[in-house]
N, C-alpha and C positions, 0 to 999 in steps of 0.2 A: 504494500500500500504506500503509497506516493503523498506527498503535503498538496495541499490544498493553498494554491495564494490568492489573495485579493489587493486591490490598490486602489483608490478614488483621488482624485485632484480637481479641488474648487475655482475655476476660474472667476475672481474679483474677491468678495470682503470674506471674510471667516461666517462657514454653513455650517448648520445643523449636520452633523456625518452620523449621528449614533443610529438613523435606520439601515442605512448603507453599510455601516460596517456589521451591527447585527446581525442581519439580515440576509445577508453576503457571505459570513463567515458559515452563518448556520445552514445556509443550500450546498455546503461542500462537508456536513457534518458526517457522511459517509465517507470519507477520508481518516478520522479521528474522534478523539476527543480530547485533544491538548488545544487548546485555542488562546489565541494571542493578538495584540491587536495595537498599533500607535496611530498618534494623530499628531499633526504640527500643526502649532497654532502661536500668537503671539508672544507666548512663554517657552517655544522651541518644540520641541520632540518628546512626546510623554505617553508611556506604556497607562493603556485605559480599559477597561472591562468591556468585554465583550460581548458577556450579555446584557449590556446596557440598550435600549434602544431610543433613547432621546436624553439630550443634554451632553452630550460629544460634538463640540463646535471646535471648529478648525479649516486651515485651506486643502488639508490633504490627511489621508489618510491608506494606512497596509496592514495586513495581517497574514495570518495562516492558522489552518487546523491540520491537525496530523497525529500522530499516535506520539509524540513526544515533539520536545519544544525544537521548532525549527527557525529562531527569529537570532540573532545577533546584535548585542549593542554595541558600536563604533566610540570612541573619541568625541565625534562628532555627526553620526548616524547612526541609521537602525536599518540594519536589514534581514527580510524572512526570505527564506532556500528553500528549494528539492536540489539536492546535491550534496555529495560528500567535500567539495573543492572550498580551501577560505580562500573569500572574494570581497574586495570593498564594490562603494557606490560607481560605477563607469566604468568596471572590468567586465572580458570578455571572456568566462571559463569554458572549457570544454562539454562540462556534462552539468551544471548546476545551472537552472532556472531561479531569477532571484526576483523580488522588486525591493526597494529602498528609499530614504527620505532621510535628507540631510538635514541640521539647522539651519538652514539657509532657504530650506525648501522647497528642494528640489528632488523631486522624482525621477526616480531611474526605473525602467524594465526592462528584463534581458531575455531572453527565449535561449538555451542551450542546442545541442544536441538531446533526447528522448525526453523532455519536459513541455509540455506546451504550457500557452501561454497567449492572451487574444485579448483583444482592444475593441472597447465599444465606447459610449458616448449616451449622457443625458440632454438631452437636448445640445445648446452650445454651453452651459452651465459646468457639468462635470465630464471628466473625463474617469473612465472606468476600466479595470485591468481585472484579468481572474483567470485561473488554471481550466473553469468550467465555463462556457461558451453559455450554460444554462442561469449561472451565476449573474450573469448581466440581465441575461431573461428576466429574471426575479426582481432582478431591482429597477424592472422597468426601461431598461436602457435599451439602446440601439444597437447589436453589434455589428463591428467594421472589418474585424478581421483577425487572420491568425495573424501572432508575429512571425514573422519568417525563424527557422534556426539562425541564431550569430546576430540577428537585429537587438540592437540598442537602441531607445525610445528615453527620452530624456525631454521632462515636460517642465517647464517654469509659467509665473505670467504672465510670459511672453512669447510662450505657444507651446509646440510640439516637435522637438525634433527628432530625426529617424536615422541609422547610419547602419550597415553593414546588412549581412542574412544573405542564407543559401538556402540550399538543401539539406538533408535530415532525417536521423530516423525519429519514429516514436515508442517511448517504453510499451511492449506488447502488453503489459501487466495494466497500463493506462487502459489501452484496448478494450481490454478480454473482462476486467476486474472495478478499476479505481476508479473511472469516469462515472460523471450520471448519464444514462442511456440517451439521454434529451438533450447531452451537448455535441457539440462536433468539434473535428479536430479539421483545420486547411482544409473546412469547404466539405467535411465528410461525414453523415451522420452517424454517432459511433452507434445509433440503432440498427441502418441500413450492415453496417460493418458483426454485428451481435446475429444478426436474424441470419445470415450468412454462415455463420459458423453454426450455429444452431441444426441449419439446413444440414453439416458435413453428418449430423448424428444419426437423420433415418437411413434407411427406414426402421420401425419401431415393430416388434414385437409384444406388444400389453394393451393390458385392460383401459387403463387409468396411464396419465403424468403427471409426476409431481416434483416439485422443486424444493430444493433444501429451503428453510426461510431464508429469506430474503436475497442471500448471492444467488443461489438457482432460480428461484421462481420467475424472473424476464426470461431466461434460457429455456424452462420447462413451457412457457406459456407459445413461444415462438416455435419451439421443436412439434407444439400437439397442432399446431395451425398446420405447420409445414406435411405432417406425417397423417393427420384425419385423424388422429385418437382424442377424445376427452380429457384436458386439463381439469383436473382438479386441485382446490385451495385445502391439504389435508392438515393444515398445521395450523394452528391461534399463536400468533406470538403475545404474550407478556412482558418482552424488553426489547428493543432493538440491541443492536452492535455487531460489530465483526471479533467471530471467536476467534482468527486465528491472529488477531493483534494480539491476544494477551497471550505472556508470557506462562502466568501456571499452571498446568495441564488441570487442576482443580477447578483452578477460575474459569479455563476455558468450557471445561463439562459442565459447568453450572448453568453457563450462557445459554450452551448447546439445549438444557435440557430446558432452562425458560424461553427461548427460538420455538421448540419443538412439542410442544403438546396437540396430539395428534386427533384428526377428527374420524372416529372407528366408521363410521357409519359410509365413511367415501372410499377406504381402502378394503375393507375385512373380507376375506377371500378374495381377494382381486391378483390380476398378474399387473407389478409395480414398474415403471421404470423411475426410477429418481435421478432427477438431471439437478446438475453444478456446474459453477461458472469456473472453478478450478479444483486442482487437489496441493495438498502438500504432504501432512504427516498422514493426512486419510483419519485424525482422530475424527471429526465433526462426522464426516459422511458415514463412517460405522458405528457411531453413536445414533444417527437416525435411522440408518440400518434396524439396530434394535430395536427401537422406538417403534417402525414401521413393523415390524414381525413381532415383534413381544406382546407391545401393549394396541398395538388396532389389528393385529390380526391378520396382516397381509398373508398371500397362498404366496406367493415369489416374489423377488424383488431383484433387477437388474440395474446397475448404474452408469450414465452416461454423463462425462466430464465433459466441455463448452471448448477445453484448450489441453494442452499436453501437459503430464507431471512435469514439477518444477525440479532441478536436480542439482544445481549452482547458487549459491549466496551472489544479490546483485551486488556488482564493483560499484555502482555510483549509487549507497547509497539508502535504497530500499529495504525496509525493516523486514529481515527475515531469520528464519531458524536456523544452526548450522545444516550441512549436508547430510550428515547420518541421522539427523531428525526426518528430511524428505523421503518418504514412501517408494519412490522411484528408484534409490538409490541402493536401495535395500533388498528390495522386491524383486521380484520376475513380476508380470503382467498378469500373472495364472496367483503365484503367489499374493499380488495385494487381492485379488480378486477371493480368494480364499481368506484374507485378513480381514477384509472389510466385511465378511460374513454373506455375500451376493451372490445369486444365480449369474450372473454377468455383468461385464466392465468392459468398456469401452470407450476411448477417448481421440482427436483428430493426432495426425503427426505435427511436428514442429514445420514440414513442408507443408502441409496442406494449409496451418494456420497465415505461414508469412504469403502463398499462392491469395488465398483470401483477401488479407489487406492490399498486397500490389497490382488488385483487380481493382482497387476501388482509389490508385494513388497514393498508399501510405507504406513507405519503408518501417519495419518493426527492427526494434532490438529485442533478440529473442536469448539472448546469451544464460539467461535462467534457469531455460528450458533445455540445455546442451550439456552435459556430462564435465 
């Protein structure tokens, strides 16, 4: 899972920002839950609450959510990251996506390599930055555009200026995982880009489909359209989150089992397929395994992953488990398939997933997914 950034910049006297940055930070709340947030205003650069949503007046303001703190206090700035690279305000790192604000007041945004990063506009009033394409949706704005990779965007007073950008990949885990389904990346809907991979999992053998909470369920609902079978909603959740942020395999069971309270009456004697948007240690998915067979009763239950097991810790970054934690790494195919407790597993190759995106114009870094 990848940080979440936002950025706003008041064109003229010091605005109300606390809906904007609220607002803004909580449409990327599927990102995390470490949340962070500044504003500059006549008394300079000042870290402000985030769940505030009025009474944050300022000319500019940036934040981030992510599963741990991703913001940096300068000398004389602040800036929030996806990337492992130290970078000040008007550097140009290889793999780190940042935005930044000086005391002076000036905003910086940078689009790396595999981090996106897109520019919209309130009216002529604010200018608007954010990792999610939907984030701008939300707060009403206009969007303009991706940043190219390598562009620098540097906004003052006195307008907006733009310097560098090429080509680029995108982190596939953005793809396949982190994004909201309703944003796009350069022009491409990561919905059109989900429905697509979905598509690689028929045809379907079963009764019923069903999605883990919340990561599978867009994957399951698009795979039963694709394939003629009945989606069904077999689970109530009680909490949102992503299990596989937390580090305690307790904590993470606890989540798994308030995600998963199961509705008997849409599985019990049915042939299952349960689709997910990814795997990694494979705890979560043969925790609902159970779930589904224990306590509702399913006759069979086979599994179909959205993308390839993960098999590499990411170099730039991305919060992940070591390698002998990853399922893939461990396993044969036949073996997790026997671990997770399933009449069947099934999931695309790493070729099929990068084929997919360079249909629709998007290079992927898929190096997670490689040995």
């Amino acid at each position: 899972m990848s940080a979440g950034l936002l950025a706003v910049y008041a064109f003229g006297p010091e605005t109300e920002l606390g809906p904007y940055v609220h607002y803004g930070i909580l449409s990327m709340r599927n990102r995390g839950h470490v949340r962070r947030a500044y504003v500059y205003n006549k008394e300079g650069v000042q870290e402000v609450d985030p769940g505030r949503s009025v009474g944050l007046w300022g000319n500019a303001a940036i934040g981030c959510v992510w599963a741990q703190n991703c913001c940096t206090e300068g000398p004389d700035y602040v800036l929030c990251k996806m990337g492992n690279e130290d970078v000040r305000p008007g550097g140009r790192p290889e793999s780190t996506t940042y935005v930044a604000l000086t005391d002076r007041g000036e905003m910086y945004l940078y689009r790396s390599d595999l981090w996106h990063l897109a520019l919209g506009a309130y009216g002529f009033d604010l200018a608007l930055a954010a990792t999610e394409t939907a984030t701008i949706d939300v707060l009403g704005g206009d969007l303009r555009r991706s940043l190219k990779v390598g562009e620098l965007v540097k906004i003052t007073q006195y307008g907006v200026e733009s310097t560098g950008g090429g080509g680029g990949r995108l982190c596939a885990l953005e793809a396949i995982y982190s994004m909201r389904f309703d944003s796009k990346v350069d022009g491409v809907p990561i919905a059109e880009l989900r429905e697509a991979l979905a598509s690689l999992l028929a045809p379907v053998d079963a009764d019923v489909i069903v999605g883990v909470p919340e990561t599978g369920a867009y994957y399951a609902a698009l795979l039963a359209t694709k394939a003629g079978r009945p989606y069904v909603p077999a689970f109530v959740q009680t909490t949102r989150g992503r299990s596989a942020l937390l580090d305690d395999m307790r904590a993470r069971l606890s989540v798994v089992q308030l995600k998963a309270n199961p509705v008997e009456h849409l599985v019990r004697g049915k042939r299952v397929l349960l689709v997910d948007d990814s795997v990694i240690s494979g705890l979560t998915l043969k925790a609902v395994v159970q779930v589904l067979r224990r306590k509702a009763g399913a006759r069979e239950i086979s599994i179909a992953v959205a993308s390839p097991p993960l098999r590499s810790k990411c170099p730039y970054g991305v919060k992940m488990p070591e390698r002998e934690a990853m399922m893939a790494n461990v396993l044969t195919e036949e073996e997790a398939r026997m671990a997770l407790e399933a009449d069947g597993l099934k999931w695309p190759s790493v070729n099929d997933l990068l084929k997919v995106a360079e249909a629709r114009g998007l290079r992927l870094c898929a190096k997670c997914f490689l040995p």
